[in-house]
C-alpha positions, 0 to 999 in steps of 0.5 A: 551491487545489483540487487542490494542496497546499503541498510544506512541508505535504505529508504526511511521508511523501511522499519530495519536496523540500519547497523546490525549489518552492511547491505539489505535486499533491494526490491525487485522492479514491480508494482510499487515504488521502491519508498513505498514499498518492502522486499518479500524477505524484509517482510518475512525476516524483519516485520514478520519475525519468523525467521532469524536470517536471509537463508531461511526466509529464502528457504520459506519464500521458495516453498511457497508459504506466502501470497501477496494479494491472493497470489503466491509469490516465490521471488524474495525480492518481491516489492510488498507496497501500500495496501498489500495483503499478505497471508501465511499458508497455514495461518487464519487470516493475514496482514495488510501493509500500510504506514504508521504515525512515524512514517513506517512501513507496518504490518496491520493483522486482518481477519480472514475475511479481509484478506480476500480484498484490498483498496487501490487508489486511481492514479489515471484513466484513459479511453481505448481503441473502442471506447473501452476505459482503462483504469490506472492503480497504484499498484501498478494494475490496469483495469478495463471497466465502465465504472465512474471513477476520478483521480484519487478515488479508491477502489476497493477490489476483490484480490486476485480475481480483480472484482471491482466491489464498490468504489470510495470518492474522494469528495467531502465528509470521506474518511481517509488515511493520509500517508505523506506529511506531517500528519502521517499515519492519521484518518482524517475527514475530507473537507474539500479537494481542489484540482488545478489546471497548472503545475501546482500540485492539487490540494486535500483539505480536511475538517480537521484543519490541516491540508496535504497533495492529494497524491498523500490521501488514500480514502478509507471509508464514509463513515468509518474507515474500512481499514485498520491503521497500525496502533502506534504512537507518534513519538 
């Protein structure tokens, strides 16, 4: 049925009941794939707790009272992904979606001056008519700008305006939140990073001792990360 998608066979990694009743809301088409990413109403009803059901986070969405990435968004099905920020009209500060150690979609609160920016993983570039360099995201978001990025660098990016304020490489000693994997969930730090020029997938190796694909490690920071992850535990 368009538009729906039953709760037992929703992906796993949506924190919702999967027999209190038949079907949930499918995310629209959008910025984010539907694995990594949670309807607009899952986030109102079953996240953020301030309804009890989907007429009422209907009534609340169409009123304009929530804004993913400093936009006001009145689709219920909206697709809210990985580093989304989301703010409630009428609340100091926000929530910014990321994944927990049981692989998890979770809503980690922010201050209010963090709500104004995000980080964007780079999942391409390419060069344009003119020379111009457009810069691929993994939120669906296209950018035109000289900036020096790499594949699996992280742009931290000024929401909605689309500044680019600093950039994250990915490269040894970076901090990062790995996002696939058996070590879901956790910051790590990079030790080194391999790319190949064939079918194997390109590997991130970190001090820690362990290594994923690359295409699980978000950077999060230098020293420290810039990003909070959820405080929950792994069993």
């Amino acid at each position: 049925m368009p538009g729906r998608v039953k709760r037992i066979a929703a992906p796993g990694r949506w924190p919702v009941q999967r027999k209190t009743s038949y079907w949930a809301v499918k995310p629209s088409s959008g910025p984010h794939e539907e694995e990594f990413s949670m309807p607009l109403l899952s986030v109102v009803r079953d996240m953020l707790h301030l309804c009890n059901n989907s007429r009422e986070a209907k009534l609340m969405i169409n009123g304009g009272l929530f804004s993913v990435d400093g936009r006001v968004r009145k689709d219920y099905a909206f697709p809210v992904g990985i580093m989304d920020v989301v703010t409630v009209r009428g609340e100091e500060g926000g929530y910014r979606m990321s994944i927990n150690r049981r692989s998890k979609m979770h809503l980690v609160p922010i201050p209010q001056s963090e709500c104004s920016w995000k980080i964007c993983r780079v999942e391409g570039k390419r060069i344009l008519p003119g020379g111009k360099v457009q810069i691929a995201l993994h939120d669906g978001r296209t950018l035109l700008s000289d900036v020096k990025v790499r594949t699996g660098d992280v742009i931290r990016l000024e929401v909605p305006e689309q500044k680019v304020l600093d950039v994250l490489p990915l490269r040894a000693g970076m901090k990062a939140l790995v996002t696939g994997g058996s070590h879901v969930g956790e910051i790590a730090t990079v030790s080194r990073f391999e790319k190949w020029r064939n079918p194997a997938p390109n590997l991130v190796y970190f001090s820690e001792g362990f290594s994923t694909v690359w295409s699980n490690v978000f950077v999060a920071g230098t020293e420290d990360s810039v990003i909070k992850v959820p405080e929950v535990s792994a069993v």
